[in-house]
N, C-alpha and C positions, 0 to 999 in steps of 0.2 A: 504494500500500500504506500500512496506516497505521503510524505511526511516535512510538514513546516517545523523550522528549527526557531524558537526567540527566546534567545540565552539559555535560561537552564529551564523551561517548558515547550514543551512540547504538545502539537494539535495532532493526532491520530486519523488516519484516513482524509485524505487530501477530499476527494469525491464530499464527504459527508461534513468538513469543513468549510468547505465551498458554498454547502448549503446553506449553513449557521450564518458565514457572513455575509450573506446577503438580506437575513432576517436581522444582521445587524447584533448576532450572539457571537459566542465564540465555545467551543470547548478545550479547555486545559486540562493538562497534567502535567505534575511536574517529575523530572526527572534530570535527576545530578546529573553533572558533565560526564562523559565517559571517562572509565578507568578510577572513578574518584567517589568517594563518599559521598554519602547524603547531605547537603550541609542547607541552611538559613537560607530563607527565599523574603527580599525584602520587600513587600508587597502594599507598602503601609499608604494608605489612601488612593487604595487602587479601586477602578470603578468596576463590578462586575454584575452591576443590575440585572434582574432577568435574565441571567449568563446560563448556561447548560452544564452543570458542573458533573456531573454525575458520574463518580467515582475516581472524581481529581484525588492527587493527593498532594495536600497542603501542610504534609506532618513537619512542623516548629515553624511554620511559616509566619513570617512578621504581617500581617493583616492589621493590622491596627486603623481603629478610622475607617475601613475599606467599606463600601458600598453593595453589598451583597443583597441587597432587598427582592425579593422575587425569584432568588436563583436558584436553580433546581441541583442542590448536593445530596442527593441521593447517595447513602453509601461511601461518600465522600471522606477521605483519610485526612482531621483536622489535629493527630494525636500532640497534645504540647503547642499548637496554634497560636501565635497573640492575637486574639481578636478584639481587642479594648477599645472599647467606644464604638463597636462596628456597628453597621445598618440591615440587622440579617429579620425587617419586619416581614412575612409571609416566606421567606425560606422555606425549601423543602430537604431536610435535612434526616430525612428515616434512613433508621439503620446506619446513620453515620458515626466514625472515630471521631469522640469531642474529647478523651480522655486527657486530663491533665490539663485540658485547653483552660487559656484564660481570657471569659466572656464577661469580665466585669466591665459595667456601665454599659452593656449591648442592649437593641432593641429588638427583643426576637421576640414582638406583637403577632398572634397567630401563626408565627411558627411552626412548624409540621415537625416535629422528633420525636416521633413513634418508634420506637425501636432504639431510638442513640445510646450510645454511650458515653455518658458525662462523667464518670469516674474520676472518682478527684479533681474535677473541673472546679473551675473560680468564676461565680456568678455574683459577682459582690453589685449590689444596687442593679442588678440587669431587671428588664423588663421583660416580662414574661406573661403579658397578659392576654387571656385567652389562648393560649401556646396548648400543641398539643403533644402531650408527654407518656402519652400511652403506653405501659411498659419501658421506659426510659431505665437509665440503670443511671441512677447520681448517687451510688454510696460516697459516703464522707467527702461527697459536693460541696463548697462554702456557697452558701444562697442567701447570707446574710442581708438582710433590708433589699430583698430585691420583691420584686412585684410581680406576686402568680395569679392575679386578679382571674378568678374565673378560668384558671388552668386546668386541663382536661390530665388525670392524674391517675389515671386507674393501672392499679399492679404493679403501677413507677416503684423501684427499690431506692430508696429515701436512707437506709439504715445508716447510723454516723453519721448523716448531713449538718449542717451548720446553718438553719432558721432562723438565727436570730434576729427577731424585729423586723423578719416579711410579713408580708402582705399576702393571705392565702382567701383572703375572701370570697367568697359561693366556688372555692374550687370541687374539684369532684377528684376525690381521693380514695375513691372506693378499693377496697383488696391492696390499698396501698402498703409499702413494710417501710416501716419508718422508727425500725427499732434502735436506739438511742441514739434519736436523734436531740438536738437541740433546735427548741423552740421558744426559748426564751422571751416573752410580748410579743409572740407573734399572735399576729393576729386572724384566725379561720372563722369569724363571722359567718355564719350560713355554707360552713366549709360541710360536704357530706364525704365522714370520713367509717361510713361501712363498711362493717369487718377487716377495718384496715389493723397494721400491728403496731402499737406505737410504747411496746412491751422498751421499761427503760427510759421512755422520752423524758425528756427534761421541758413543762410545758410550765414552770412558774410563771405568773401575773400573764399567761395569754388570755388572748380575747375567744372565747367559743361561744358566744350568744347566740341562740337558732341552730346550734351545730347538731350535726347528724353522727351519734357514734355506734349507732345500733351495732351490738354483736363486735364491738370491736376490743379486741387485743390490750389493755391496759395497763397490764400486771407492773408495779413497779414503778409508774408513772408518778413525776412531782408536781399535779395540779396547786401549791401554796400559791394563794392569793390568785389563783385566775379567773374568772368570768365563767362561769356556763348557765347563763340566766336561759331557759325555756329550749337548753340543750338535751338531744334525745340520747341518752345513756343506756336504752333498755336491752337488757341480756347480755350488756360488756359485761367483760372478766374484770375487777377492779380490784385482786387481791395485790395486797402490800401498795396501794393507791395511796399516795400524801395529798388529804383532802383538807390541810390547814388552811384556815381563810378564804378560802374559794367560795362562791356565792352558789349556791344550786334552788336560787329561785324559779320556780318552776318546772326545774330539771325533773324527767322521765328517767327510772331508775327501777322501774318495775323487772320482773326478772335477772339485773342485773347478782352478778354473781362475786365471792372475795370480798363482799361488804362485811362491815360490822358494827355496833353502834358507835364503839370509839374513834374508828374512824370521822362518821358522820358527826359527832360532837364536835371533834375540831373544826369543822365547816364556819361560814361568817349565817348564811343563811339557805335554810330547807323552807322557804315560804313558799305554799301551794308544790312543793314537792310530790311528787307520785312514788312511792315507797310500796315494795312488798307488807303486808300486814303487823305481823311478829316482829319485825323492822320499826315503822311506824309508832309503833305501839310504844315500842321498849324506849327508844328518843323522845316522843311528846310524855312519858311517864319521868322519864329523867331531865332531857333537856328543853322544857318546854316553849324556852326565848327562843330556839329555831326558827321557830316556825310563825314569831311573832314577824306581822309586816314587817321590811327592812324600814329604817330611818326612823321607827317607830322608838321613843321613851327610852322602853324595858329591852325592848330588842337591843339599842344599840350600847345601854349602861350594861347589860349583864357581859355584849362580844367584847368591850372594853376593860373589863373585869378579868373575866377569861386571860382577854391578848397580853 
């Protein structure tokens, strides 16, 4: 086949290049010089809009800044990539090497990464909203203060990620494994995280208001001081669960399992709680300010007493 040479990339089949740029794309791969190692490709503010990428390999490539919006990286080798600050909004990225890469500050808005692999990747403030993460693999990811607004999350492995102070709101996290991870104020507002594993997570002062955790995986978790106001908890495992301070007004808890009253004692408030019987019973016999309205008098003199 014939073959265009510009520097250390290369265009594959002359015939099918020919065609790309006349559409005005292009498809690349890169490939070291002959006889020589792999080395740095420095690519930083490069335009590849709507490009055809599909199973370029960009592995440590300097990307930074680069304009990638549109561009179909299918499979695409990005392992160790700097992509800081890049433009990868609607990227098609399934099944692609993210591993190691670093996407901090990128805008991968609806993003397609079903399949990727983010492993150990650095997504520090990147956007991710509405991004689609479907089976993603981001063990021990950094996604610190980044923005999964409405991220599509199902069976993503999450395990050791770095949460802190994202943004996961109405994502859908379903069969997600997000075993210790850190979620430090993060915030899952109306996050639906069914039968997800989050056995281990570190979820102090997060926000779970309207959250969905039915049937999910909890063992071990440190809810101290978090939110789960009219959060649906029913038939999680929540044994050895740190429910210090946390609010579970309104919270669904029926079924749930690894409860005990001590547990639920330390809570800030069980107001309009939904509790197993035996449950219910043995807490409003003993702690009965639970379940007084919050901000009410007695409710908030006896949690101040307690704290």
């Amino acid at each position: 086949m014939g073959e265009i040479k510009i520097e250390n990339w290369r265009i594959y089949s002359e015939q099918f290049s020919n065609w790309m740029r006349e559409q005005g794309q292009w498809l690349f791969r890169r490939k070291a010089a002959d006889n020589s190692e792999d080395e740095e490709v420095n690519l930083w503010k490069a335009n590849f809009e709507n490009a055809i990428l599909q199973g370029a390999d960009f592995g440590k490539a300097d990307l930074q800044e680069a304009d990638l919006a549109g561009a179909v990286l299918q499979r695409a080798i990005l392992y160790k990539a700097d992509l800081w600050r890049s433009d990868l909004r609607g990227a098609i990225l399934t099944g692609a090497d993210l591993r190691g890469a670093d996407l901090s500050q990128c805008d991968l808005t609806r993003a397609n990464l079903i399949d990727a692999d983010l492993t150990d990747a650095y997504l520090l403030s990147a956007v991710l909203q509405e991004a689609d993460l479907e089976n993603a693999r981001l063990m021990r990811a950094d996604l610190e203060e980044a923005d999964l607004h409405r991220a599509k999350m199902k069976r993503a492995d999450l395990s050791g990620a770095n949460l802190q102070r994202a943004i996961l709101t109405e994502s859908d996290l379903v069969e997600a494994r997000l075993r210790n991870a850190d979620l430090w104020r993060s915030d899952l507002t109306a996050a639906n995280l069914t039968s997800a594993n989050l056995e281990g997570a570190d979820l102090m002062g997060a926000d779970l208001i309207n959250g969905v955790l039915w049937k999910a995986i909890l063992r071990g978790v440190d809810f101290m001081v978090a939110d789960l106001k009219n959060a649906v908890l029913r038939e999680a495992d929540l044994e050895g669960a740190n429910l210090t301070g946390a609010s579970l007004t309104g919270v669904d808890l029926k079924g749930a399992t690894g409860l005990n009253i001590w547990q639920l004692s330390e809570t800030k408030s069980l107001y309009e709680a939904q509790l197993d019987g035996e449950l219910e019973r043995g807490l409003r016999r003993k702690h009965p300010h639970l379940f007084e309205k919050p901000g009410s008098i007695r409710a908030s003199r006896t949690f101040e007493e307690n704290g």
